[in-house]
DOMIVO-708188 format. One record per residue (C-alpha): residue number from 1; residue in one letter; chain; y negated, x, z negated. Coordinates in nm, 3 decimals. Layout:
# DOMIVO-708188
 num residu chaine       y       x       z
 NUM      A      A       Y       X       Z
...
This chain:
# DOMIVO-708188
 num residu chaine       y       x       z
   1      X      A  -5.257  -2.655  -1.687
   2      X      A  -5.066  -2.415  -1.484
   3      X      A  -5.033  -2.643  -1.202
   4      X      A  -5.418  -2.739  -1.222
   5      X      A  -5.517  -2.360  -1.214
   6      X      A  -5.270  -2.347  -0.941
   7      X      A  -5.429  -2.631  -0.671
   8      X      A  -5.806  -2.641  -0.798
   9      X      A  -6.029  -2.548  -0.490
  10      X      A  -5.756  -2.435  -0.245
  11      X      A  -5.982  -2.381   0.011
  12      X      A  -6.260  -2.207  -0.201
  13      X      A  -6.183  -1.838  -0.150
  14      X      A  -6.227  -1.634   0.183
  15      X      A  -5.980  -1.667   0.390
  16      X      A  -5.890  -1.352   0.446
  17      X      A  -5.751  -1.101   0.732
  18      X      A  -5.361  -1.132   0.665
  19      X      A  -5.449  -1.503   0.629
  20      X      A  -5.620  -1.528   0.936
  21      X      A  -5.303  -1.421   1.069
  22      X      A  -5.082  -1.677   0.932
  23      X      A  -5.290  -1.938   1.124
  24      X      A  -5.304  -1.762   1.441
  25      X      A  -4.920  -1.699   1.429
  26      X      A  -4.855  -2.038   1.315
  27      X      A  -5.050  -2.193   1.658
  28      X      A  -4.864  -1.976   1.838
  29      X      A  -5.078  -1.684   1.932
  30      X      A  -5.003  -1.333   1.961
  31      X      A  -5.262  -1.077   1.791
  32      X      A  -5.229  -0.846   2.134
  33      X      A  -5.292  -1.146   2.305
  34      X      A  -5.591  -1.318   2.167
  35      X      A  -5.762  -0.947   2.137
  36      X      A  -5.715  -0.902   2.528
  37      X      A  -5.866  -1.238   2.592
  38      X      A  -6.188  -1.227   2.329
  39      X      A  -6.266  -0.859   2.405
  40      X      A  -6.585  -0.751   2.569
  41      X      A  -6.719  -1.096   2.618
  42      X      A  -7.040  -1.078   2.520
  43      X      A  -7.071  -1.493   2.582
  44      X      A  -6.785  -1.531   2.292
  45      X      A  -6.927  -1.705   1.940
  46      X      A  -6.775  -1.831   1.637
  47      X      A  -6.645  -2.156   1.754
  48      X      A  -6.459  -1.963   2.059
  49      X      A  -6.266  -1.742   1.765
  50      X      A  -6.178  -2.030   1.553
  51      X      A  -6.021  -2.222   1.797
  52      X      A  -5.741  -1.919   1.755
  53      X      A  -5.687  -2.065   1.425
  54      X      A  -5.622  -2.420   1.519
  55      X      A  -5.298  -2.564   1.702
  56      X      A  -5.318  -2.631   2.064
  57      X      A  -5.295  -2.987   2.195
  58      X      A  -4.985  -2.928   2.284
  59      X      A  -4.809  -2.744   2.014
  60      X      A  -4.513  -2.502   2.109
  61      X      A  -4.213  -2.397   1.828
  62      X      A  -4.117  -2.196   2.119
  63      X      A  -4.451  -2.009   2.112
  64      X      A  -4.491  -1.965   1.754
  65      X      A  -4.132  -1.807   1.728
  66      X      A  -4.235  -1.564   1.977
  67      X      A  -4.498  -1.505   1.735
  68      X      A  -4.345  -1.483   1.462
  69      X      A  -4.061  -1.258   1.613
  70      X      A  -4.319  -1.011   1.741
  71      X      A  -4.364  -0.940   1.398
  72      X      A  -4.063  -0.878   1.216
  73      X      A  -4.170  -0.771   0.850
  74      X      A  -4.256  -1.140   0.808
  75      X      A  -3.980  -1.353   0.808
  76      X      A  -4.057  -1.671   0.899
  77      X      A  -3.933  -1.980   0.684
  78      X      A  -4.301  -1.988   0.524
  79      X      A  -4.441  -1.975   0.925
  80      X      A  -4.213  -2.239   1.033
  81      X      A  -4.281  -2.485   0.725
  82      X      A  -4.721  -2.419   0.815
  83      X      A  -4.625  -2.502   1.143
  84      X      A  -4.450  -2.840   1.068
  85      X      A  -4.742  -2.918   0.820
  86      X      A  -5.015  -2.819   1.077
  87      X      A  -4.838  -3.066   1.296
  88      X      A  -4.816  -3.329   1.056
  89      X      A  -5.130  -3.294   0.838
  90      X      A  -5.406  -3.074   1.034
  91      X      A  -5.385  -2.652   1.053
  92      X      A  -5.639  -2.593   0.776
  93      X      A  -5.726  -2.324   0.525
  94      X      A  -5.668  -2.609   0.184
  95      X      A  -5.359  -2.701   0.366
  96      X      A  -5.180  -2.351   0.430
  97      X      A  -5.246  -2.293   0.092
  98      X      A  -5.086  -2.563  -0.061
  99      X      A  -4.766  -2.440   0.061
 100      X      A  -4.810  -2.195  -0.111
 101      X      A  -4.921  -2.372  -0.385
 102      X      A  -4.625  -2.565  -0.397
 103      X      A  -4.431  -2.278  -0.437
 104      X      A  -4.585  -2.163  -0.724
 105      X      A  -4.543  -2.474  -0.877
 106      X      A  -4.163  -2.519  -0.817
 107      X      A  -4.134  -2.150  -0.975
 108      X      A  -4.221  -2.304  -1.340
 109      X      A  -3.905  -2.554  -1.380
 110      X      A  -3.712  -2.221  -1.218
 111      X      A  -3.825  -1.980  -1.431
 112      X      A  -3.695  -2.237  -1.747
 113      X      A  -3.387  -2.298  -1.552
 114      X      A  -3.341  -1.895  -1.571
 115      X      A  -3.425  -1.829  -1.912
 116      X      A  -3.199  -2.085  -2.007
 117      X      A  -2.918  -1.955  -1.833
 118      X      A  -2.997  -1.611  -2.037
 119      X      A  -3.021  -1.762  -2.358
 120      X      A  -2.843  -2.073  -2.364
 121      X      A  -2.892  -2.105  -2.756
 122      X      A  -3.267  -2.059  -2.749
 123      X      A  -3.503  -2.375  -2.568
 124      X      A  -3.777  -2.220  -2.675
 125      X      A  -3.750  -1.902  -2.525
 126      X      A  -3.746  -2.111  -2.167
 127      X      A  -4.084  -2.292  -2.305
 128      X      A  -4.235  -1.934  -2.372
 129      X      A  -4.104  -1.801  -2.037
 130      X      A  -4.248  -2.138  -1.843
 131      X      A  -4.571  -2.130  -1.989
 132      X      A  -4.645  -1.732  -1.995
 133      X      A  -4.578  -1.804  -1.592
 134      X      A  -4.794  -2.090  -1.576
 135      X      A  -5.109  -1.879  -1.668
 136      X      A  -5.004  -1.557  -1.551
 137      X      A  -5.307  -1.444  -1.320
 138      X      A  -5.109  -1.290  -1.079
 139      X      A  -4.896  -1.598  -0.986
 140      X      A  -5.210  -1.780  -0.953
 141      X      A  -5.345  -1.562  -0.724
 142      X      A  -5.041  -1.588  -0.513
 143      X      A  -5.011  -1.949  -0.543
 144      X      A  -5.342  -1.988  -0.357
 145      X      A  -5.253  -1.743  -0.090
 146      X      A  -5.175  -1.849   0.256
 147      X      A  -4.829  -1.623   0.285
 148      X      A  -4.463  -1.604   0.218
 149      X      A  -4.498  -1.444  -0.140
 150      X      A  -4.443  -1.777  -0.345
 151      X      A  -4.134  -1.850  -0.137
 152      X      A  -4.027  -1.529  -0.218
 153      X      A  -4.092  -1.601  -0.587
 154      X      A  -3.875  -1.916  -0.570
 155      X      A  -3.605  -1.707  -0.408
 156      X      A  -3.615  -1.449  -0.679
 157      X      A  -3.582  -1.689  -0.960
 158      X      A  -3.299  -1.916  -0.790
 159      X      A  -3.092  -1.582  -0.697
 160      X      A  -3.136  -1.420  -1.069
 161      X      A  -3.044  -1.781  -1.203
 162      X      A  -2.725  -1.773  -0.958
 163      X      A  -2.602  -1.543  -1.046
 164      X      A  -2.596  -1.529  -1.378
 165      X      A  -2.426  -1.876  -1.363
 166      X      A  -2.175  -1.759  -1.143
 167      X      A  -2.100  -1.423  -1.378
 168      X      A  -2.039  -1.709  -1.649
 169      X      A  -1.866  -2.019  -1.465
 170      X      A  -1.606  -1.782  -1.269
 171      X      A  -1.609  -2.067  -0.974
 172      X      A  -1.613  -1.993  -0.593
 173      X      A  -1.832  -2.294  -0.590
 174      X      A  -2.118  -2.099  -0.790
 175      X      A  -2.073  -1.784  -0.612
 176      X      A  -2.122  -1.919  -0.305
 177      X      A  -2.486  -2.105  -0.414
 178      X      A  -2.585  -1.760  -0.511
 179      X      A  -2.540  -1.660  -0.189
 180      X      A  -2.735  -1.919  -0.068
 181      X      A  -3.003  -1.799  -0.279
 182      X      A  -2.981  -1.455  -0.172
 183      X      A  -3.051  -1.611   0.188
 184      X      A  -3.351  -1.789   0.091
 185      X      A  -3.486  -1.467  -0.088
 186      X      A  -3.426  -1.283   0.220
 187      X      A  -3.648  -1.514   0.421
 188      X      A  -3.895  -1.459   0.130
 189      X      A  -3.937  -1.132   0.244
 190      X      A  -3.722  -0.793   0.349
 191      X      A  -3.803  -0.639  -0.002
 192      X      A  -3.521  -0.833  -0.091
 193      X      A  -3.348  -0.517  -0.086
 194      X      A  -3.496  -0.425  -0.461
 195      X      A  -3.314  -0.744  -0.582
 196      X      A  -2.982  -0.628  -0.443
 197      X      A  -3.014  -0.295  -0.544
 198      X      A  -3.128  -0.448  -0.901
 199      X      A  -2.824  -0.661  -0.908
 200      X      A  -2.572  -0.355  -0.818
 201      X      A  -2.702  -0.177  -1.079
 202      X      A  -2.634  -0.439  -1.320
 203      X      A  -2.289  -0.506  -1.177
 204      X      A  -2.188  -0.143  -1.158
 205      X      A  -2.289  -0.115  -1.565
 206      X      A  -2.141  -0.426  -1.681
 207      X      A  -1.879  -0.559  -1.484
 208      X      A  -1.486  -0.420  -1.400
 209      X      A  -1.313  -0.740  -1.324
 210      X      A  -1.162  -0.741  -0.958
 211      X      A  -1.269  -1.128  -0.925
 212      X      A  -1.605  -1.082  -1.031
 213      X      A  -1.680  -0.818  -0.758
 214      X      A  -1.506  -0.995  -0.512
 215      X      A  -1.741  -1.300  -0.539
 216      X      A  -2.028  -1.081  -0.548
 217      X      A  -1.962  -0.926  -0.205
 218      X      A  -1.859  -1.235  -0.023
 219      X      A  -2.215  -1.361  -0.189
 220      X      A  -2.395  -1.095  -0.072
 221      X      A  -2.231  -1.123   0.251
 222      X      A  -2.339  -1.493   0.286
 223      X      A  -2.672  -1.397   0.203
 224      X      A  -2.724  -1.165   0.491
 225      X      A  -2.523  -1.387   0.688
 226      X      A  -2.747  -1.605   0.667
 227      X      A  -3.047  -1.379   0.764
 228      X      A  -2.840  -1.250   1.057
 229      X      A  -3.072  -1.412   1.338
 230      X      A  -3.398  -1.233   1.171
 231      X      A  -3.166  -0.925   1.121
 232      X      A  -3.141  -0.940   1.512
 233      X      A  -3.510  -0.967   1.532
 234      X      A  -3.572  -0.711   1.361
 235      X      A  -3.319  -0.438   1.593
 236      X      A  -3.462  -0.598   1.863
 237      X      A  -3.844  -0.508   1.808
 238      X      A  -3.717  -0.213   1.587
 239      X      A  -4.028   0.022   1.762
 240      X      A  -4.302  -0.266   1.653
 241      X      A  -4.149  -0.288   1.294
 242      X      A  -4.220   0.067   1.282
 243      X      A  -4.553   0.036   1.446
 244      X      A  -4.707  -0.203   1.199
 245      X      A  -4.565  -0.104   0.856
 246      X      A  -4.670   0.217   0.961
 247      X      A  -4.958   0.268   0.686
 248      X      A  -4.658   0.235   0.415
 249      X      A  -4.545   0.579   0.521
 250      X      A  -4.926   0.706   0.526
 251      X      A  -5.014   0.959   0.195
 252      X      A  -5.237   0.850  -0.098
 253      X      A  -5.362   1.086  -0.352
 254      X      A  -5.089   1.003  -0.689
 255      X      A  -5.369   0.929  -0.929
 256      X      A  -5.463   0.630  -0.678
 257      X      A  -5.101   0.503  -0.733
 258      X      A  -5.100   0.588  -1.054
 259      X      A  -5.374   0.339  -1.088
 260      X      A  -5.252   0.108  -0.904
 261      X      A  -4.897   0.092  -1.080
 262      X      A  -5.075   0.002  -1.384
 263      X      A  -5.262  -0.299  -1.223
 264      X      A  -4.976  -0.473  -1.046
 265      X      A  -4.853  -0.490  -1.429
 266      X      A  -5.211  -0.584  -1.576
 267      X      A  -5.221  -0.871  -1.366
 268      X      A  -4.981  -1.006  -1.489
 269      X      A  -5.165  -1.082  -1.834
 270      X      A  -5.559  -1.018  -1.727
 271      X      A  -5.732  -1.050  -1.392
 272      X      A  -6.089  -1.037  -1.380
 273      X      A  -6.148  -0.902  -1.071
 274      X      A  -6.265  -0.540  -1.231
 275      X      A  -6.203  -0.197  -1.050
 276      X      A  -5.838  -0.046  -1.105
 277      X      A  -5.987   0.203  -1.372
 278      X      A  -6.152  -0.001  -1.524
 279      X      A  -6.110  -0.035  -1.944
 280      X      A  -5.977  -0.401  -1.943
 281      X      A  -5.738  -0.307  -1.664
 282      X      A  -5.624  -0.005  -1.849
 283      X      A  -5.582  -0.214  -2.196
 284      X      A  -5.420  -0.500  -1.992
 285      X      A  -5.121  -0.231  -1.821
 286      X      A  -5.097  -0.073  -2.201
 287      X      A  -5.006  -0.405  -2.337
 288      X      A  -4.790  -0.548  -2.091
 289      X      A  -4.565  -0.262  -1.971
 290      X      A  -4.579  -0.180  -2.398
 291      X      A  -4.491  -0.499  -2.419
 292      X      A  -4.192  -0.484  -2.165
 293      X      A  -4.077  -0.140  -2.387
 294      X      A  -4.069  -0.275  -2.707
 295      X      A  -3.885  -0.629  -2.538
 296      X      A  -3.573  -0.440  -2.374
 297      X      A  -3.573  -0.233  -2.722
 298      X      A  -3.558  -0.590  -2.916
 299      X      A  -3.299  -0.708  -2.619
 300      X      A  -3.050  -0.441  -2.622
 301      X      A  -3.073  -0.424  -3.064
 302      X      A  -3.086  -0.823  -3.086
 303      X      A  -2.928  -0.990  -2.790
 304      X      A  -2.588  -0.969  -2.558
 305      X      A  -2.531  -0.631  -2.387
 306      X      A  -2.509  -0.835  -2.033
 307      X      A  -2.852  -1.031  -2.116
 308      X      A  -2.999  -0.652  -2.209
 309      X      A  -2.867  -0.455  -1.929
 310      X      A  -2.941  -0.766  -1.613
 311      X      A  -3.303  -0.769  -1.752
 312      X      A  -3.326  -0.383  -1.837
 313      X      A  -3.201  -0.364  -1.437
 314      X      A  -3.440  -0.608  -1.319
 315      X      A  -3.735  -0.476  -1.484
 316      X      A  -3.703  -0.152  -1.398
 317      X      A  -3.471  -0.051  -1.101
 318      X      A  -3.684  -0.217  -0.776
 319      X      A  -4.024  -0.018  -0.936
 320      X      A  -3.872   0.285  -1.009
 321      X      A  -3.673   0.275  -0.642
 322      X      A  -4.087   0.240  -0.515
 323      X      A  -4.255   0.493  -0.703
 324      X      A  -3.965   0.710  -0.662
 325      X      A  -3.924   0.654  -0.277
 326      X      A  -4.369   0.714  -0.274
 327      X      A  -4.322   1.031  -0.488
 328      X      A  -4.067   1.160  -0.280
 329      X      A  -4.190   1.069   0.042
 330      X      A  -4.583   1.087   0.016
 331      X      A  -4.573   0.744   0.131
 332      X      A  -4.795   0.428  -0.040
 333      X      A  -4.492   0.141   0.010
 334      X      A  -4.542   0.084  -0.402
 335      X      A  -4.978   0.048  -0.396
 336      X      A  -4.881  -0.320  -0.332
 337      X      A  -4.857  -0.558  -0.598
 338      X      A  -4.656  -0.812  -0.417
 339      X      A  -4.329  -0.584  -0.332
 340      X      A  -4.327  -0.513  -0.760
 341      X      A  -4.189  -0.956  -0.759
 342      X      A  -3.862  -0.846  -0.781
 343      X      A  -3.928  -0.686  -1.162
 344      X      A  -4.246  -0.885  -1.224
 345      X      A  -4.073  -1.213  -1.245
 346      X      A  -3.842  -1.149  -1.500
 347      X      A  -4.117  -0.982  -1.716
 348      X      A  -4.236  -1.354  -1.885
 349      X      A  -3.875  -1.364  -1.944
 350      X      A  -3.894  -1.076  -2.141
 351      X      A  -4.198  -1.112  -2.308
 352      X      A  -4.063  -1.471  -2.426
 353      X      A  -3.708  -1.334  -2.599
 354      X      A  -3.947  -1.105  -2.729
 355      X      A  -4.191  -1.359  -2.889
 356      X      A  -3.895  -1.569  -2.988
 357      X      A  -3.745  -1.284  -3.178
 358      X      A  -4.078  -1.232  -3.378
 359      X      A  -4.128  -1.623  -3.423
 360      X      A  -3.785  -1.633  -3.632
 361      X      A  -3.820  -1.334  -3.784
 362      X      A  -3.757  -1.321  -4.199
 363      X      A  -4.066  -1.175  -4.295
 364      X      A  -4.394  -1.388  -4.239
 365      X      A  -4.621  -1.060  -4.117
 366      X      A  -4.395  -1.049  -3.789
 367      X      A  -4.358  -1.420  -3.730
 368      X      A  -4.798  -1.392  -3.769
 369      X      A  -4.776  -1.136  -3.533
 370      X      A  -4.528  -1.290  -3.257
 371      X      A  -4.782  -1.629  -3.300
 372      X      A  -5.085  -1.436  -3.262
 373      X      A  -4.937  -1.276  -2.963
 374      X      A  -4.826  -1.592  -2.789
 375      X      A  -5.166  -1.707  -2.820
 376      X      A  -5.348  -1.395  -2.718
 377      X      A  -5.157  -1.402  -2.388
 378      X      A  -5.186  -1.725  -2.324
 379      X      A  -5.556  -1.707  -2.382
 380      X      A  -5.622  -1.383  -2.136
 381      X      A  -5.409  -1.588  -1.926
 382      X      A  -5.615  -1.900  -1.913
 383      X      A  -5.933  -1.741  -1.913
 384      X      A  -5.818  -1.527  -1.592
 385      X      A  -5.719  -1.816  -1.399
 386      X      A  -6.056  -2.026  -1.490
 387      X      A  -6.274  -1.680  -1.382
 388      X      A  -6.069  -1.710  -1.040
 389      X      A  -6.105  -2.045  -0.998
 390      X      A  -6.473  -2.043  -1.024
 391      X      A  -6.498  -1.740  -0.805
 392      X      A  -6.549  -1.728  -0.441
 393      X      A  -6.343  -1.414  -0.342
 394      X      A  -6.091  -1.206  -0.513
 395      X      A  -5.964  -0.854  -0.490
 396      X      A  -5.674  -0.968  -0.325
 397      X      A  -5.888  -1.031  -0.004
 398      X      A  -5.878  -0.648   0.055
 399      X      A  -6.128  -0.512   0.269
 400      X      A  -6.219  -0.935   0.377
 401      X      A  -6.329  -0.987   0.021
 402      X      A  -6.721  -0.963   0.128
 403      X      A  -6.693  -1.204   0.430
 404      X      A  -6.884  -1.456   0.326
 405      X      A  -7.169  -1.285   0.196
 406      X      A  -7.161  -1.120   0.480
 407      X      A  -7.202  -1.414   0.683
 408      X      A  -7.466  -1.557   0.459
 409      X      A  -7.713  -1.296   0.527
 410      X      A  -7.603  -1.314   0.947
 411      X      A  -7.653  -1.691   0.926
 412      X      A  -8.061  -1.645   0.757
 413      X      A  -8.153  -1.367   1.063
 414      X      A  -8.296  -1.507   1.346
 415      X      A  -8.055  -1.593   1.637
 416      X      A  -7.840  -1.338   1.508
 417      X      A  -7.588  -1.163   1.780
 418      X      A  -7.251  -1.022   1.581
 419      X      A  -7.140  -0.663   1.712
 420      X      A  -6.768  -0.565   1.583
 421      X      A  -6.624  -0.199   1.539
 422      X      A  -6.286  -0.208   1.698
 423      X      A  -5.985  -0.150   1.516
 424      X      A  -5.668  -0.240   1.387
 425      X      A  -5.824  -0.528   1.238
 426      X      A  -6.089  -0.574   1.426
 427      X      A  -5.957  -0.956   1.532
 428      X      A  -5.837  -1.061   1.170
 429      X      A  -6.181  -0.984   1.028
 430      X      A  -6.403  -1.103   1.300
 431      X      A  -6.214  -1.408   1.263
 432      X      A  -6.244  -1.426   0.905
 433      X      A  -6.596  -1.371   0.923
 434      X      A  -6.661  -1.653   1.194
 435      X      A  -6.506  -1.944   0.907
 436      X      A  -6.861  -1.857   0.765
 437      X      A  -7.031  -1.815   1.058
 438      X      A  -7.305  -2.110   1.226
 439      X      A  -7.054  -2.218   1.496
 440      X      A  -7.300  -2.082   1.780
 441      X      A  -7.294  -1.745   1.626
 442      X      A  -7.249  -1.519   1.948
 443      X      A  -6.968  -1.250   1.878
 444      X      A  -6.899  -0.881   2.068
 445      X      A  -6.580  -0.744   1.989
 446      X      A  -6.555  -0.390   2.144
 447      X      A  -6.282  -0.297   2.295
 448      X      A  -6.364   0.062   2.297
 449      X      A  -6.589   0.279   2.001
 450      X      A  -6.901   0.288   2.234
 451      X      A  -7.174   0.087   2.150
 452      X      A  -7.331  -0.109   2.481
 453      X      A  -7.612   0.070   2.665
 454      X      A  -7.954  -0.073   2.551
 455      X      A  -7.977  -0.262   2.939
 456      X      A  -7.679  -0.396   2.824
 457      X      A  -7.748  -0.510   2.488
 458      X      A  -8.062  -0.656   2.598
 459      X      A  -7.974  -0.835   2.913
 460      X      A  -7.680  -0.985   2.676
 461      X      A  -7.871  -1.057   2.391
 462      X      A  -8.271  -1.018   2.479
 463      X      A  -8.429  -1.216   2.188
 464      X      A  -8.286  -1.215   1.805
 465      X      A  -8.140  -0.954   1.590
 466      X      A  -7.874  -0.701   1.690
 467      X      A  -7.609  -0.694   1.404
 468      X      A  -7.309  -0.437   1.406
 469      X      A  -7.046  -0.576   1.193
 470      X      A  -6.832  -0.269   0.951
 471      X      A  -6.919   0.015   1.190
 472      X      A  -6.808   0.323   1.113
 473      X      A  -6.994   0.663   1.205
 474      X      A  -6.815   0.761   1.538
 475      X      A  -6.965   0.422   1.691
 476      X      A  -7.340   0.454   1.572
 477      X      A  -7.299   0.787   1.721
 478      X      A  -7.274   0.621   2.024
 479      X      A  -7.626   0.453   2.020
 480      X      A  -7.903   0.560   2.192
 481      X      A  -8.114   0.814   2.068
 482      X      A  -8.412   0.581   2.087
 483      X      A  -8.271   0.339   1.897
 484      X      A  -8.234   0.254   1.537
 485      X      A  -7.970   0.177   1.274
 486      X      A  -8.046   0.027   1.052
 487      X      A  -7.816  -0.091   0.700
 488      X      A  -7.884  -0.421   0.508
 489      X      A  -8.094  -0.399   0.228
 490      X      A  -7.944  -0.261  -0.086
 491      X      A  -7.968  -0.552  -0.328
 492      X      A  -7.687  -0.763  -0.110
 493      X      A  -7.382  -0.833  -0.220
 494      X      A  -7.163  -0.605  -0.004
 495      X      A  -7.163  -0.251   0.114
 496      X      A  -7.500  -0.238   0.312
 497      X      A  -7.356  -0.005   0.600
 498      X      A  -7.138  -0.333   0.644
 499      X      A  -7.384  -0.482   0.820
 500      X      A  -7.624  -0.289   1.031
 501      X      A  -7.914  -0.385   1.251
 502      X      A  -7.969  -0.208   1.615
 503      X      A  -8.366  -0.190   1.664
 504      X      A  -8.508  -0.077   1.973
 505      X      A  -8.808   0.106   2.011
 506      X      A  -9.118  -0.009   1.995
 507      X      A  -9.260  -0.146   2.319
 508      X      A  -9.530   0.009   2.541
């Protein structure tokens, strides 16, 4: 079921800014690039935009590294395997997913593998673990999203899994496969640093022998070894890594974190696409991170101080580092669900030792209780992943999530003309939008926040409607005074000031 949930309509949901992205970077385009060369063209449509999102005739490596290395916070194993499989099988939105896909899939025989190597005497623990992944909502999500974050996943698992087998086995053989694993994580994304920081932890409260710390260093060394060209990426175009991670370091009101702290933890039992405050996501953060409580209570009372303390240090050092640094800082690094992996993974872990305990408990009432459980969570879990699969956007698709709606109501106006608000992601979304687009769509990105003249705008565009795509209230300002704005009607299915129509006055 998990890997039906996981590759059922790939190519269903928007495809989304950041997604957008991958493609373009893939063919090897530059964002800077492609905006120079589509802006202020009022002759641009659709089909002119999408062609950014296919590879050229002659695909370059060359050119999508230089892509990919002007923009360091991705590394790029997950770039470099969609460019091979554009090459091979098509760029498409199905395809780029089922990397990711993949991914997701090879996580379920991992996260077994891992729970095994925790509790060696317990199978079914590694059943619980595999199948509590295999309908966890937010893995699904992520499997069907055209990024690095599955990788990452797999990288997790295989490094957690290392190293435990080389705490146990002693041999310079095992130490040094955990440092291959710490290399793959590390191309799974530079939040990598919570795992390392998550294994120190654990190493500095349960281990003193000399040989033991020496293979984890050399490990870790091999790791970043091994990430040592991207590491010279990233000094290189230091400034740009700044640049566009800068909204990490922007403020956000507490209680907004606050909320959505709880959520990257609800999603991991319930996802129904409902607001961050709203009841079920409330109840669904209440059970799990209760759940997560009452498991490293049972692990540290029931199970092997060094199973307890490497899951008690997983689970909890990489989000409290987050909050912490957010609290500290005013920053917003930790309103992302995706850089909470590092802990999230090992919670089915937990949950299962938990179950496990309950299910051989002495008295009946708790083994009723650890049953009921199991199947309450794997029913939320199940129904989640059907309610995404049927749905045609998710709230994962950030501010892209109304695209196609959107685009619906553009495609039933007459010979529609498509205005866009520049921005910062300006490009991604007017992209996004044009995959829903009639290809002939005509499409205006601004390159400035001043709306055309009227001469302009009707010399461009003289017959059909006049839509303004997401403008915001400095640009309308800019109309003329004889002119109208006008938003959608209110019984669509996105904001209405998403999509507003420019009328002229009436004529003579």
């Amino acid at each position: 079921m998990g890997l039906v949930l996981r590759f059922a309509n790939l190519d269903r949901k928007v495809y989304w800014h950041d997604e957008v992205y991958t493609s373009l970077r893939t063919a090897g385009y530059q964002g800077p690039v492609v905006e120079q060369a589509v802006a202020d063209r009022p002759d641009l449509t659709a089909a002119d935009l999408m062609r950014y999102q296919q590879l050229p005739p002659t695909p370059s490596l060359a050119d999508c590294w230089q892509a990919l290395s002007a923009n360091p916070e991705h590394p790029p194993l997950y770039y470099l395997l969609a460019h091979a499989w554009g090459r091979l099988f098509g760029a498409s939105v199905g395809g780029y997913r089922a990397i990711a896909a993949i991914f997701g899939a090879i996580a379920l025989p991992l996260i077994f593998w891992l729970t095994r190597q925790l509790f060696p005497q317990q199978p079914v623990t590694a059943w619980l673990a595999m199948a509590l992944l295999a309908v966890s909502p937010v893995h699904l999500v992520y499997s069907q999203e055209a990024r690095e974050y599955t990788l990452w996943i797999v990288g997790l698992l295989l490094a957690n899994g290392t190293l435990v087998r080389a705490l146990r086995q002693k041999s310079p053989v095992d130490w040094a496969i955990y440092g291959l694993a710490l290399g793959l994580t590390w191309y799974g994304s530079l939040m990598t640093v919570l795992l390392g920081l998550s294994h120190l932890g654990f190493m500095v409260l349960s281990e003193r022998r000399l040989r033991a710390w020496l293979g984890f260093g050399l490990a870790q060394g091999l790791g970043l070894g091994l990430f040592l060209p991207w590491i010279g990426t990233i000094v290189s175009r230091w400034q740009r890594l700044q640049a566009v991670t800068a909204w990490t370091r922007a403020p956000a009101p507490l209680e907004y974190l606050a909320q959505r702290w709880g959520m990257h933890y609800s999603v991991l039992a319930i996802d129904f696409n409902l607001p961050y405050d709203h009841l079920w996501t409330v109840l669904g953060a209440a059970l799990v991170l209760g759940l997560g409580t009452i498991a490293l209570v049972c692990l540290w009372r029931s199970y092997p101080r060094s199973t307890a303390l490497f899951l008690g240090c997983g689970l909890l050092i990489p989000p409290l580092v987050l909050i912490g640094h957010d609290v500290i800082e005013a920053a917003q690094l930790s309103r992302n669900t995706r850089y909470f992996f590092p802990s999230l993974v090992l919670m089915p872990v937990a949950i299962a030792a938990l179950i496990t305990h309950w299910l051989t408990f002495s008295q009946r009432w708790v083994r009723r209780g650890g049953a009921g459980l199991l199947i309450l969570l794997l029913a939320l879990g199940l129904a989640s992943g059907v309610s995404y699969g049927r749905a045609d956007t998710w709230s994962n698709k950030g501010f892209s999530a109304t695209n196609r709606w959107i685009a619906n109501d553009i495609n039933q106006r007459p010979n529609p003309m498509v205005i866009v608000n520049p921005s910062h992601i300006s490009l991604g979304e007017a992209i996004s939008l044009s995959y829903y687009l009639k290809p002939e769509t005509p499409m205006w990105l601004l390159s400035e926040p001043v709306l055309p003249s009227p001469d302009a705008l009707q010399t461009a565009h003289p017959q059909g409607a006049l839509l303004v795509y997401k403008p915001d209230s400095a640009l309308l300002k800019t109309l003329s005074p004889d002119w109208q704005a006008i938003d959608a009607d209110p019984s669509v299915q996105f904001f209405p000031h998403d999509l507003v129509t420019l009328m002229p006055p009436p004529g003579p």
